[in-house]
C-alpha positions as CSV (number, residue, x, y, z in Angstrom):
1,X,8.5,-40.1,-20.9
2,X,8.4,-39.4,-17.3
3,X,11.2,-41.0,-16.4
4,X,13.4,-39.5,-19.4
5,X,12.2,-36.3,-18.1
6,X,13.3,-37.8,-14.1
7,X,17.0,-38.7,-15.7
8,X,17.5,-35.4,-16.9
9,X,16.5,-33.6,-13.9
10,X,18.9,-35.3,-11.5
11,X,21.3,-35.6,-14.1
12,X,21.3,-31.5,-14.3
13,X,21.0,-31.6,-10.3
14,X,24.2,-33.6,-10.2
15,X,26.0,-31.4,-12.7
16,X,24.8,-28.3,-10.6
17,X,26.0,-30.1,-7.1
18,X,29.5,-31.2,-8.7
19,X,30.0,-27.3,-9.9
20,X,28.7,-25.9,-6.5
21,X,31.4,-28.0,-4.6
22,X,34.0,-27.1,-7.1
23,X,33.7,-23.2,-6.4
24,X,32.4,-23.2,-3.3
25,X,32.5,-26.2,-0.7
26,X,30.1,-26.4,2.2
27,X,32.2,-27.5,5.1
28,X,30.0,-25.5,7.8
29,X,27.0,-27.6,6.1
30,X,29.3,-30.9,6.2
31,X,30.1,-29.9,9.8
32,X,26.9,-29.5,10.8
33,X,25.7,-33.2,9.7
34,X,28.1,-34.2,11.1
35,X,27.1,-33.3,14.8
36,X,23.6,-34.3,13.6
37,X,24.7,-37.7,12.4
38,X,27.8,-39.3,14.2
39,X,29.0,-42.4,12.6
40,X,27.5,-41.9,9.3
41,X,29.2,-41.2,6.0
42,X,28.6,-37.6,6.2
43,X,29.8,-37.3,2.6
44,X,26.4,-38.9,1.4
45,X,24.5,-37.0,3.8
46,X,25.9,-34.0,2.7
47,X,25.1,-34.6,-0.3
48,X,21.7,-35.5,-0.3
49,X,21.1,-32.6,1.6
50,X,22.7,-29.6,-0.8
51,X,20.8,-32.1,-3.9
52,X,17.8,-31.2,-2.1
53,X,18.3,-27.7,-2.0
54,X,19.3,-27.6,-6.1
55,X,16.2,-29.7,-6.7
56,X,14.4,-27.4,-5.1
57,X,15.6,-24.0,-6.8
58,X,15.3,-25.8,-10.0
59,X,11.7,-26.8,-9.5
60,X,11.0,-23.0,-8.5
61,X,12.7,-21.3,-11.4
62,X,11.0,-23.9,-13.7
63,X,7.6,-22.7,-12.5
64,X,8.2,-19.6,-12.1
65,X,9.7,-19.0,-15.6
66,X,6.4,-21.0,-17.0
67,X,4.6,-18.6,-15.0
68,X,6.6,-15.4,-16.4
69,X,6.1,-16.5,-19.7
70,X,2.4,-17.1,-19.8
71,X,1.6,-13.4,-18.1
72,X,3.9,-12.0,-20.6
73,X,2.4,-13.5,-23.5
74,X,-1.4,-12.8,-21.8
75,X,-0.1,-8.8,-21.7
76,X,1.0,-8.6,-24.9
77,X,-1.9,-10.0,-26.0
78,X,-4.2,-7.7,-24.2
79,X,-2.2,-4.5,-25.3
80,X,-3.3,-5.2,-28.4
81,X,-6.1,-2.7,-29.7
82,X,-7.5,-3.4,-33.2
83,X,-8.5,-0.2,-35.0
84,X,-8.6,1.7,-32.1
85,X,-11.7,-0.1,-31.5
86,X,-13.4,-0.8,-28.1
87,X,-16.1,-2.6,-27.4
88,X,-18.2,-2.0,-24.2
89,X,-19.9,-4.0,-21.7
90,X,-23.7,-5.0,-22.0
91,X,-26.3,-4.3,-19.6
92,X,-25.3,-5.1,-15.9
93,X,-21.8,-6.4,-16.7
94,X,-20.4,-3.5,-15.4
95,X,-17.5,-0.7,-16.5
96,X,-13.9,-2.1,-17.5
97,X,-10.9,0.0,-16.4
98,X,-7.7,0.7,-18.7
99,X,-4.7,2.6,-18.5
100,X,-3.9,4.0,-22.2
101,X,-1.1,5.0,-23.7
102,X,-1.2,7.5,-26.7
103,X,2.5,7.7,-28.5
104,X,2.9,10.2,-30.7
105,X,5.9,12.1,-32.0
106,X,7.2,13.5,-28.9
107,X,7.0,10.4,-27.3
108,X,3.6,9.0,-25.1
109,X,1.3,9.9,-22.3
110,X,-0.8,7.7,-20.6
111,X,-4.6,8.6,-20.0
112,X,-7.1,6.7,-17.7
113,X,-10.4,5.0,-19.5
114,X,-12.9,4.0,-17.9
115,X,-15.2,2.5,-20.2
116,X,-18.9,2.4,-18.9
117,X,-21.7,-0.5,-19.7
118,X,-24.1,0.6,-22.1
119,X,-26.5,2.8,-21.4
120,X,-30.2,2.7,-21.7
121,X,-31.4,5.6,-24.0
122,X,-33.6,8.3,-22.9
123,X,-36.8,6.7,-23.4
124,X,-35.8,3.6,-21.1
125,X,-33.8,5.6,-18.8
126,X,-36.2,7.9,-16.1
127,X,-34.0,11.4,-15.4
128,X,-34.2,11.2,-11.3
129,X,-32.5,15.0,-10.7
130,X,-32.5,17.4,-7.7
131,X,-30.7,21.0,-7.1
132,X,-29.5,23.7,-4.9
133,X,-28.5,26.6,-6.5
134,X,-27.0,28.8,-3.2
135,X,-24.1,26.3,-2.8
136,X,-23.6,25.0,-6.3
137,X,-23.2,28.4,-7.6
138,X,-20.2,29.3,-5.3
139,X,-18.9,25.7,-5.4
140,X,-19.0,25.8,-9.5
141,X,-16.5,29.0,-10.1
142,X,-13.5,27.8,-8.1
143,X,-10.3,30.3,-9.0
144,X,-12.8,32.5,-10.8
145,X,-14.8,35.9,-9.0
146,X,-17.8,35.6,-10.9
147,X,-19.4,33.9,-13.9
148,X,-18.9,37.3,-15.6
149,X,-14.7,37.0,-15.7
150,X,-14.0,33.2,-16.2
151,X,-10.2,33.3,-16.9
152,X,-9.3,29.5,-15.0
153,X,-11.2,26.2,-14.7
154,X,-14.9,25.9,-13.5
155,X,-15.0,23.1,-11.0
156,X,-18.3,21.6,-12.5
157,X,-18.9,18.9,-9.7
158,X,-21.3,16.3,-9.6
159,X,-22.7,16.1,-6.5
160,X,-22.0,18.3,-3.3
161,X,-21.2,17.0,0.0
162,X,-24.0,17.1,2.2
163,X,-26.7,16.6,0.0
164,X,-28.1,13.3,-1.9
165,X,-28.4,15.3,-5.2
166,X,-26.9,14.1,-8.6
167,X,-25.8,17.1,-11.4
168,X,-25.2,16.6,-14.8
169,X,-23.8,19.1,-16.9
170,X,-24.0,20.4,-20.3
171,X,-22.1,23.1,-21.7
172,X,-21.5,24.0,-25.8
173,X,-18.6,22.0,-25.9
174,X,-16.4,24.5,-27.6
175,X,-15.4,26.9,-25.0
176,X,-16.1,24.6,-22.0
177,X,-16.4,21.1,-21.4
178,X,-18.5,19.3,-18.9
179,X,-15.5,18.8,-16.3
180,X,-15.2,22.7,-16.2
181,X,-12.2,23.3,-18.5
182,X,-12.1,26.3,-20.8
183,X,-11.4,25.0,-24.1
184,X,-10.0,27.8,-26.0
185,X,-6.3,29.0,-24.7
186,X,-6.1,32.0,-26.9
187,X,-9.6,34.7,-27.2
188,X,-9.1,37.4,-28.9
189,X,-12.3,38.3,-27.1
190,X,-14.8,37.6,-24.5
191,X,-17.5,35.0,-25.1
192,X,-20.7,34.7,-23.6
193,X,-21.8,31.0,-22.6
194,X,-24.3,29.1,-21.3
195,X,-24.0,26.1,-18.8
196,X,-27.0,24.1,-17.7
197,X,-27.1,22.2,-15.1
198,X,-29.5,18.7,-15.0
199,X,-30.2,18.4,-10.8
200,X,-32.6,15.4,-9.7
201,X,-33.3,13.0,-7.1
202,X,-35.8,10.4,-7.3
203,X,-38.9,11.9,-9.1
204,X,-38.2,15.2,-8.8
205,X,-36.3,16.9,-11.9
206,X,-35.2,20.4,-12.1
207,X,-33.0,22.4,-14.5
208,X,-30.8,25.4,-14.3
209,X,-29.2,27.9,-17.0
210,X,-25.9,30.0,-15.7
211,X,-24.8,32.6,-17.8
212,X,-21.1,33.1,-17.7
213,X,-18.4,35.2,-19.7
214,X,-15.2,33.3,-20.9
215,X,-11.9,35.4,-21.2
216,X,-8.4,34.1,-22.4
217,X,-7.3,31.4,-20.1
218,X,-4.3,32.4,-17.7
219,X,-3.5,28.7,-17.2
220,X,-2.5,26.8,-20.4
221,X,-3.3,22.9,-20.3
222,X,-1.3,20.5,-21.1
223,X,-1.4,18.1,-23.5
224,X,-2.0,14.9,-21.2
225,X,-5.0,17.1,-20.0
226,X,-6.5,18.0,-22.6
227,X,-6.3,14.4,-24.6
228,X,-7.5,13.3,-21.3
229,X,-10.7,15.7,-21.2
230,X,-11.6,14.4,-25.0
231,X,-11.2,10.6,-24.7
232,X,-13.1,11.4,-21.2
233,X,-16.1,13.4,-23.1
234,X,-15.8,11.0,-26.1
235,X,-16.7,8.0,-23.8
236,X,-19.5,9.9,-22.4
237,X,-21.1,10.9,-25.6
238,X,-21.1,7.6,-26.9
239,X,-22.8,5.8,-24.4
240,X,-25.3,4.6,-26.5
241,X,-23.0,3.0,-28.8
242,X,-21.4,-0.8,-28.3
243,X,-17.6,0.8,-29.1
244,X,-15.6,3.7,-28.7
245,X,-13.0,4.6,-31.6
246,X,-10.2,6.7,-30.3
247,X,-8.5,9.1,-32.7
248,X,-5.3,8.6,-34.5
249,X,-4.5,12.4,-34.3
250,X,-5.1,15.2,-32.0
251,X,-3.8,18.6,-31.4
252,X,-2.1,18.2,-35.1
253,X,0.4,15.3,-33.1
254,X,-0.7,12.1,-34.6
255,X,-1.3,9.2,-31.9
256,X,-0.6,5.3,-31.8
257,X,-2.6,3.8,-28.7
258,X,-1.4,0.5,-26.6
259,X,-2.8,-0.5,-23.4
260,X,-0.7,0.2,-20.3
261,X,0.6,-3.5,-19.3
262,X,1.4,-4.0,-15.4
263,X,4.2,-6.2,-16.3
264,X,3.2,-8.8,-13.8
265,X,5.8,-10.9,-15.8
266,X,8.7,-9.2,-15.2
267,X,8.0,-9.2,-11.4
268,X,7.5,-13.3,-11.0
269,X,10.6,-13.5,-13.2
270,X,12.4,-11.0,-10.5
271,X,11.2,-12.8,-7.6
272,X,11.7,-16.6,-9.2
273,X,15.9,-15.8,-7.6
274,X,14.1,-13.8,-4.6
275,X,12.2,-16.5,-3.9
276,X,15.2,-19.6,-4.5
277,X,17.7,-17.8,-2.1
278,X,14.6,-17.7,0.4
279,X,14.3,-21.5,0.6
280,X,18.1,-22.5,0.8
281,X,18.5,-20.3,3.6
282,X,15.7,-21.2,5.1
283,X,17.2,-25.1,4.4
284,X,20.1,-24.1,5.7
285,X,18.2,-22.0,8.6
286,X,16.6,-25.5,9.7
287,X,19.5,-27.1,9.3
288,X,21.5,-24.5,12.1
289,X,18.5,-24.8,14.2
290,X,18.9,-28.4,14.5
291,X,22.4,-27.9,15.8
292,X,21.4,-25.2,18.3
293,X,18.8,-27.9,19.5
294,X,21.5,-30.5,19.6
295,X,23.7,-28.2,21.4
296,X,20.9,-27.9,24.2
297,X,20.0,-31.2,24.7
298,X,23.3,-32.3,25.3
299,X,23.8,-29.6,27.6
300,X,20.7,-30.9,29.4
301,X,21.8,-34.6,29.8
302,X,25.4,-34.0,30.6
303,X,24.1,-33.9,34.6
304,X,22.6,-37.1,34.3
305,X,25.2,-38.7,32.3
306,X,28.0,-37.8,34.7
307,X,25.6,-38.7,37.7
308,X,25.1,-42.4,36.5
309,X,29.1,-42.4,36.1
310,X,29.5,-41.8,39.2
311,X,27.0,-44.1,40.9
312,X,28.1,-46.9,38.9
313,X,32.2,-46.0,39.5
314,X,31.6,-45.5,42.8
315,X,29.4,-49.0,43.2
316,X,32.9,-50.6,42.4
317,X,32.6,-51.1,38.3
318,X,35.9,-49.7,36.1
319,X,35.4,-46.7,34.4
320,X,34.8,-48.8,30.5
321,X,32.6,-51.3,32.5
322,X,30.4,-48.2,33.9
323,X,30.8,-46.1,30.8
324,X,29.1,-49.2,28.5
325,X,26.0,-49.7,31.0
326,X,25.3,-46.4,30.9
327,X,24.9,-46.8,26.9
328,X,23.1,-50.0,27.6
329,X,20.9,-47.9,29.9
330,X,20.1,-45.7,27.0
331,X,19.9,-48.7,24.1
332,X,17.1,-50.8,26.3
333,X,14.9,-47.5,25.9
334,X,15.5,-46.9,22.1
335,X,11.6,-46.2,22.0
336,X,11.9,-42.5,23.3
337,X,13.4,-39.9,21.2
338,X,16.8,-40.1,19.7
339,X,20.1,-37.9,22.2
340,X,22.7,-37.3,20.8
341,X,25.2,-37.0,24.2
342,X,24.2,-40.9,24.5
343,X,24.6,-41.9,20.4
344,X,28.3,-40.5,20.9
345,X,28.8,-41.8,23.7
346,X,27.8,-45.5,21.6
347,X,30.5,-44.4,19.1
348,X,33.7,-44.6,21.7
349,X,32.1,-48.2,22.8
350,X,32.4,-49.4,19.3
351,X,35.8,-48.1,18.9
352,X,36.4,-49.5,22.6
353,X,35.2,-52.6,20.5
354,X,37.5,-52.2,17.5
355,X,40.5,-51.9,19.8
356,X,40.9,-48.5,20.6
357,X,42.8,-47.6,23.9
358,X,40.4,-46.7,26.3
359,X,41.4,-43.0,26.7
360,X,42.1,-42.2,23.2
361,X,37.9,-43.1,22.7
362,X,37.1,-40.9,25.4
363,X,39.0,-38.1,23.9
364,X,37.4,-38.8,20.4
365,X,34.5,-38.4,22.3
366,X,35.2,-35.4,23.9
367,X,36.0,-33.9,20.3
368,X,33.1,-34.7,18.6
369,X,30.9,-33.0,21.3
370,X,32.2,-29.9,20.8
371,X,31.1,-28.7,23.7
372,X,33.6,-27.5,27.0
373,X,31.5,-29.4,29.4
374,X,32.1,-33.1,27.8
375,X,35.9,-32.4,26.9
376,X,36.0,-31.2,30.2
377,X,35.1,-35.3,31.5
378,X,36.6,-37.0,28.2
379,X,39.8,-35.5,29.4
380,X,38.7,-36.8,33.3
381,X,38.4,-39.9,32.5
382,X,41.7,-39.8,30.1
383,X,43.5,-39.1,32.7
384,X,42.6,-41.2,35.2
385,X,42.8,-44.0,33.1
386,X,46.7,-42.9,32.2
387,X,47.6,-41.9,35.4
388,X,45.9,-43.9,38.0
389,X,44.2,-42.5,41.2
390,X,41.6,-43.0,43.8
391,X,39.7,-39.6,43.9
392,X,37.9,-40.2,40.2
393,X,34.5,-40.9,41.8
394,X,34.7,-38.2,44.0
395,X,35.5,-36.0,41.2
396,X,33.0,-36.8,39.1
397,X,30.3,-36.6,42.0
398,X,31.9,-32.8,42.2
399,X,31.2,-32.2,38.7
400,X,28.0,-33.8,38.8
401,X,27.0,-31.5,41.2
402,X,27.9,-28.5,39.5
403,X,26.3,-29.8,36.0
404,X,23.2,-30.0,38.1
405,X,23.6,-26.1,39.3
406,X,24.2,-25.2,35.9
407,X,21.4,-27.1,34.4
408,X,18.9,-25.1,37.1
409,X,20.8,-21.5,35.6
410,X,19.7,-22.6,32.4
411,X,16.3,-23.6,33.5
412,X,15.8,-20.0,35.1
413,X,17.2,-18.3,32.0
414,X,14.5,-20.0,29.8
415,X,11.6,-19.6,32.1
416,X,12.9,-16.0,31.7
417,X,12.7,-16.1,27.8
418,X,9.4,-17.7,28.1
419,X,8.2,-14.6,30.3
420,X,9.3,-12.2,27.8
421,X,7.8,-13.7,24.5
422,X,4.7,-13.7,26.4
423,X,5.3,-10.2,27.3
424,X,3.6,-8.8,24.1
425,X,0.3,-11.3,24.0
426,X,-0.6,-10.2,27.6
427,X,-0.3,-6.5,26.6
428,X,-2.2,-7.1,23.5
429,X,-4.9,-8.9,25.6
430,X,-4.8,-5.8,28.0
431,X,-5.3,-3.5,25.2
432,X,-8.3,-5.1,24.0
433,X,-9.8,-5.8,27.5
434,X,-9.2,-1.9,27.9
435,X,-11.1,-1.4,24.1
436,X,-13.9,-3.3,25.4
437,X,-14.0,-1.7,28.8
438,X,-13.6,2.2,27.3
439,X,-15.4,2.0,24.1
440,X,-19.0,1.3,25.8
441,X,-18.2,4.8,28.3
442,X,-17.6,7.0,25.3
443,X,-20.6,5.7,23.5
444,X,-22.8,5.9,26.7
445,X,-21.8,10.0,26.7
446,X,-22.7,10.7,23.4
């Protein structure tokens, strides 16, 4: 079964590959390899490397579509509410949160629930309550003058700052809830009320009666409000209950609930392509990295290499002769790590080999390097060899010497680069030794 499964996975990759190269060839990819790998069928290469990359996307959409499907199912499934029925958490488990959504005709609002453990009743529960009445009773009236003319909201707070006291309200529930909002929009006439107020801290318990005056209200609340306010006070009164039952109408608009889902499926299905075009250009990314480091290295040996031409020219060898024992040089040391100036220079032996005129290998060579500095001796050599001459080993002595200047410009500019990367972790570590060196002063004066 696995290896059905296997098939049809590369089979699909293959398909994919064979459309890709139809619309759209690589040949900066194929290009690439091909500095990376000289003498290799770059064809195979190629595409090894762009099966990779469809393997890959493949693999992530796969999972990532599992994954979409699973959180959408799981939301669905969790929007559900049966009867309007809710069932709280036991002792010590803790409140659950929920985001609501009440359609009706007009269309929906979404209220906040938070549903609260159950509660202990009165005779398990000790009332722990404190008060101060100077603050509370300015804090309490917000937009209104006086308890005598309530017209807007009471801000009916639970706690004030500054003080470790807990308040509870109660209030008729007809005129004026427990959050402070007058219930009734249109009065015809004034209506005395009565708020209490439940203050305690530890063992000490103390309650308080304001009288107050209610008048028409000059600000009208909407509708998310006031459904808000009721589900709000309906949770609180039922405390002692294991479920809450929301209503099906309200305000004379009837009202279908859902849960609010975060549609955490939606966003792993939008990122599934985010995240595909991330890794092939971060393949492709490592790929063009590779070529900047080729590009460098060769750039580092081409001193050396030109150095050792000259020495062994100059010790009396012909310029094939000295070319080939600067390969076997670099052959009868195959342990260190792979350069790539040295595997093309292995390629013009072979074709040196195979029959190649001397100078046409070297200007092959000088080609495939892509570089100024190595068609600049390719083309050297070339002509020497096609022209004839006595001044080639003094030449290339000239040009070693000048690869060598250049190589100790390029040294500088990177010790450069490497001063300004470390530019920002030597101010960081300044700004902390500064933090450490400050922060004890400031504390010492207060």
């Amino acid at each position: 079964m696995e290896k059905k499964e296997k098939d049809i996975f590369c089979k699909v990759s293959q398909k994919l590959y064979v459309w890709i190269e139809k619309k759209n060839p690589n040949t900066k990819t194929r290009d690439y390899l091909q500095l990376l790998e000289p003498g290799v069928d770059i064809r195979e290469k190629k595409r090894e490397f762009e099966l990779s990359k469809i393997r890959l996307c493949i693999l992530i959409v796969l999972c990532g579509g599992l994954l979409s499907g699973v959180l959408w199912i799981k939301e669905l499934q969790n929007a559900r509410i049966g009867d309007n029925d809710f069932i709280r958490a036991s002792y010590g488990e803790g409140s659950k949160s929920y985001t609501l959504r009440a359609y009706e005709e007009d269309g929906y609002v979404e209220i906040p629930l938070v549903l609260e453990e159950k509660e202990w009743t009165k005779e398990e529960l000790e009332e722990k309550y404190p008060l101060f009445l100077e603050k509370l009773r300015v804090s309490m009236l917000g937009k209104n003058i006086s308890l005598s003319q309530l017209c807007y909201d009471l801000e009916l707070c639970t706690e004030l700052d500054g003080y470790p006291y807990t308040i509870e309200w109660y209030t008729d529930g007809v005129y004026v809830n427990t959050e402070g909002h007058l219930l009734q929009e249109d009065l015809s006439e004034a209506v005395d009320i009565e708020l209490i107020a439940k203050i305690s801290y530890k063992d000490f318990y103390r309650e308080e009666s304001f009288c107050g005056r209610v008048y028409e209200k000059l600000e009208k609340t909407p509708f998310a409000e006031k459904l808000t306010a009721y589900i709000k006070n309906l949770e609180e009164s039922g405390r002692e209950t294991q479920e809450l039952i929301l209503p099906t109408e309200f305000d004379g608009k009837k009202i279908v609930w859902k849960k609010k889902v975060s549609h955490e499926a939606v966003v792993v299905l939008f990122c599934i392509p985010v995240l595909a075009l991330v890794f092939i250009y971060a393949k492709d990314r490592d790929l063009y990295q590779l070529v900047e480091n080729r590009k460098e290295q060769m750039t580092y040996d081409y001193p050396e290499i030109v150095s050792k031409l000259a020495l062994f020219i100059g010790a009396g060898m012909t310029v094939q002769n000295a070319w080939k024992r600067v390969v076997w040089e670099y052959q009868k040391n195959q342990n260190k790590k792979k350069r790539y100036a040295y595997e093309e220079m292995i390629i013009a032996v072979r074709e040196m080999d195979n029959g190649l005129a001397a100078e046409k290998a070297f200007e092959n060579f000088g080609r495939r390097c892509k570089q100024a500095s190595y068609r600049k001796l390719a083309t050297l050599l070339s002509q020497y060899l096609k022209k004839g001459g006595t001044s080639i080993g003094i030449q290339l002595q000239q040009e070693s010497a000048n690869a060598f200047e250049e190589r100790k410009r390029q040294v500088r500019q990177l010790g450069e680069k490497a001063g300004t990367k470390l530019l920002a972790p030597m101010m960081l570590l300044l700004f902390m030794v500064m933090i450490v060196i400050l922060v004890p002063a400031f504390i010492n004066q207060f």
